[in-house]
C-alpha angles and dihedrals in degrees: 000000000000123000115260136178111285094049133137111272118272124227123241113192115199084010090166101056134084104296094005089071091036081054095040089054097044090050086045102053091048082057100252124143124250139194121197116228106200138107092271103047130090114279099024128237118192114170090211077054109071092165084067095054093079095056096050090051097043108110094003126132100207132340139217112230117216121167138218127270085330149322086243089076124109110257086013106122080043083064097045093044092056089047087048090055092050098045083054097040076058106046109261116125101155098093123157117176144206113240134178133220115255096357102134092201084055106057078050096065087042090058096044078058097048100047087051127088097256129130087227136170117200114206104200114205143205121202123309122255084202092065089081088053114037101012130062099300087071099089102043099055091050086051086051102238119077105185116192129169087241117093113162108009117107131212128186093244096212121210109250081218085069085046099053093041085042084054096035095058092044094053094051105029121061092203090083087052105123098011122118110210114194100204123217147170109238092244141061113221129161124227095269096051083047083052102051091043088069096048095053082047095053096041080224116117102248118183130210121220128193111211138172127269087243091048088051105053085043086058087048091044088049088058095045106247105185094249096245087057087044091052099052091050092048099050090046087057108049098031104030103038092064106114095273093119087041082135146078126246134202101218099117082048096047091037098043111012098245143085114272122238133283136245091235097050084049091047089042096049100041090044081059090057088061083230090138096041103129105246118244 
């Protein structure tokens, strides 16, 4: 049965960050009620605090599974699959989750759904666009030198918008229970042509800088990255950037019906905001 106004609310773990508010705000304006999982919602959910899982999922339809800070993480997909047994020990059976490209843990958490007696959806995706824009690429555009240890290596940088309408149609049609979509953008760049898009985009002169692994994790340490965050970028820099999602899905076609966005509509549209203006 599809999920109509009038509903019981649907969970939204991680719902203020990057495709957990996109998907909060779709839901919303179809009139369908919502509930926020995050640290600073009522009531609480916290994913190193089992014991506030129970009280996110009672009374909940279905529920969209984020993790934090990511499913690359080690014991990760242990986590989610706990999660998963309690969601369906309390009736939900309704579960899509956020997955990532060439993360093995990953792939992990995606089969313990899929095992399970769900009716999941699994949204695979390939890196944000909007990490460029709300994550820790921010500050260094609008410095004008991002400097990352990947030089040649492309990834198909997909639009958080395709994620959030991918997740909004599989939490209200049944037709998406049981499908696995790998999300893309329609284009392979490396970080250098991202980067000069933006400049182009910005009208401002950006520079992009290769540096070394080690390079890279002094410059997070310099900033102060707490050293669990700094690990994961690290490793998905250096392991999973390595040329292993060098290709382009059909998952928003297949999802949706439609092409997914382009780099240059994201880098055009975010330029307008002023987001990447350097500060006086």
């Amino acid at each position: 049965m599809n999920i109509s106004t009038g509903q019981k609310p649907i969970l939204i773990v991680g719902g203020t960050g990057k495709t957990g508010r996109r998907v909060a705000e779709r839901l919303t304006a179809q009139g369908l009620p919502v509930r926020i999982g995050s640290r600073n919602a009522s009531p609480a959910f916290d994913w190193e605090q089992p014991e506030t899982w129970s009280a996110s999922l009672e009374g909940v339809c279905a529920a969209y599974i984020t993790y934090y800070p990511d499913l690359a993480v080690a014991g990760a997909a242990e986590t989610v699959g706990d999660f998963i047994k309690l969601a369906l020990r309390k009736d939900v059976r309704r579960l899509v989750l956020l997955s990532g490209r060439g993360e093995p843990e990953a792939q992990h958490a995606e089969k313990l759904l899929q095992q399970s007696s769900a009716d999941w959806t699994i949204v695979r995706a390939s890196w944000f666009m909007q990490n460029f824009s709300e994550s820790m690429m921010l500050e260094p555009i609008i410095a004008g030198t991002l400097a990352l240890p990947a030089d040649s290596v492309r990834e198909p940088f997909i639009h958080a918008d395709d994620i959030a309408d991918v997740v909004a149609a599989a939490l209200t049609d049944d037709r998406h229970i049981g499908q696995l979509y790998e999300v893309t953008g329609p284009r392979l760049l490396t970080f250098a042509e991202v980067t000069a898009e933006i400049a182009k985009a910005t009208g401002r002169s950006i520079d992009y800088l290769t540096i070394t692994p080690a390079e890279f994790m002094e410059g997070l340490a310099a900033e102060n990255v707490p050293d669990d965050i700094a690990g994961l970028v690290n490793e998905l820099f250096t392991v999973v950037l390595d040329g292993r999602n060098e290709y382009i899905s059909n998952g928003v076609r297949e999802a949706l019906g439609r092409a997914p966005r382009d780099f240059s509509i994201f880098a055009s549209e975010t330029a307008a905001t002023g987001i990447w203006e350097q500060r006086q």
